[in-house]
C-alpha positions, 0 to 999 in steps of 0.5 A, a space after each residue: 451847260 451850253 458847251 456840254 449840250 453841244 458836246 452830246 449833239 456831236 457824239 450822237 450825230 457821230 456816232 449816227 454816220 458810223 452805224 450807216 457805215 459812213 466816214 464823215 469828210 472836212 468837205 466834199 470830195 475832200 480824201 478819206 482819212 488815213 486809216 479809215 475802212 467802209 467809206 461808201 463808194 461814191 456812184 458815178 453815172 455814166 450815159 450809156 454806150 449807144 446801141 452798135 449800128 445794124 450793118 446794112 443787108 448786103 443780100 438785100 435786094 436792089 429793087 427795081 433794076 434796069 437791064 442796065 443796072 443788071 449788066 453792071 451788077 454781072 460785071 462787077 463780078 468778073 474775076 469771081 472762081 468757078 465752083 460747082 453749085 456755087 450761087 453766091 459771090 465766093 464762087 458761082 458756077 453758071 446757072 448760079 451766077 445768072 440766078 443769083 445777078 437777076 435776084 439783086 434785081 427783083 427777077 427770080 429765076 429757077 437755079 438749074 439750066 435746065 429749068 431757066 431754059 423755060 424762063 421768059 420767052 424764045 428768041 432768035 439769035 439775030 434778035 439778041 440783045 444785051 440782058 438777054 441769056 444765050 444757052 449752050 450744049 456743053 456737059 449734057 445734051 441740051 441746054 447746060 450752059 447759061 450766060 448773059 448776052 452784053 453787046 457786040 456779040 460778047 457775054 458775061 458767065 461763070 465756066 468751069 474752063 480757066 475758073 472764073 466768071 469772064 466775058 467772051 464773044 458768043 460767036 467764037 466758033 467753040 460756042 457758036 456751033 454749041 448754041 442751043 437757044 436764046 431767052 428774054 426775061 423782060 417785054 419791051 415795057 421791061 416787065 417780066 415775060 410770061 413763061 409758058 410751060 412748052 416752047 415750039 423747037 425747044 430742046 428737052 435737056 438730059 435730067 
């Protein structure tokens, strides 16, 4: 009687794991009998990939800059070519260059000569100094061309002649007789400079 009990008890409990679908094993993790179909797939969990890393802002900008750390961003960038309505460091023309080197640095400039010509204030030439920008007559009448000063009479800017953003000597004579102004951006705290609407002796340049 005792011997037939426990031959029911395993029928049932057999037949129990066959109608979950189950192919019951020796012990765990032991290989699935030959033949056998519909085991249930063991799940694994596996930790999740960690989120991708968010690259940093290479347009962000450097805030607040020196007019030293101005220089050193505008030269980090000789070499750069030429290209007409260029503003960034695939290709700058001028006024894009010089826009585009302050902006790393909190000062937001206007994108065409003409209208950085009416940034900050008016200096004399014999006042110029490094982070200074030198205007020059060369395209148009008035002021077309913008650079910006470094020391020892040399300046740093994008033109369109030999294509690549260069340092050269503002008083060589091919841009001295073509100077038409100088500006300073910042005040002798390094605060930006008011920008007045007119200068006395400016010169209006062709739109």
């Amino acid at each position: 009687m005792v011997i037939r009990a426990l031959v029911l008890l395993l029928a049932v409990t057999s037949g129990a794991c066959a109608a979950r679908g189950g192919v019951p094993r020796p012990f765990p993790g032991a290989a699935i009998p030959p033949g056998a179909s519909g085991a249930p797939v063991e799940r694994v969990d596996t930790p999740a990939a960690p989120p991708a890393e968010t690259p940093a802002d290479a347009d962000a900008p450097v805030v607040p800059g020196t007019l030293g750390e101005v220089l050193r961003t505008a030269l980090e960038f000789l070499g750069v070519p030429y290209r007409n309505g260029g503003s960034d460091p695939s290709g700058f023309d001028c006024s894009g260059f010089v826009q585009w080197v302050f902006g790393r640095h909190g000062t937001a400039l206007p994108r065409e000569v003409r209208d950085q010509y009416q940034a900050g204030r008016r200096i004399d030439l014999d006042e110029v100094k490094a982070g200074d920008l030198l205007f020059f007559q060369t395209v148009s009448r008035g002021a077309s061309h913008v650079g910006i000063a470094l020391d020892a009479g040399r300046f740093v800017h994008a033109p369109s002649s030999r294509g690549v953003v260069r340092v050269e000597p503002y008083t060589a004579s091919y841009w001295a007789r073509r100077f038409v102004g100088a500006r300073r951006l910042t005040d002798a705290g390094g605060a930006p400079a008011p920008t007045p609407a007119v200068f006395p002796g400016s010169l209006r340049s062709a739109r």
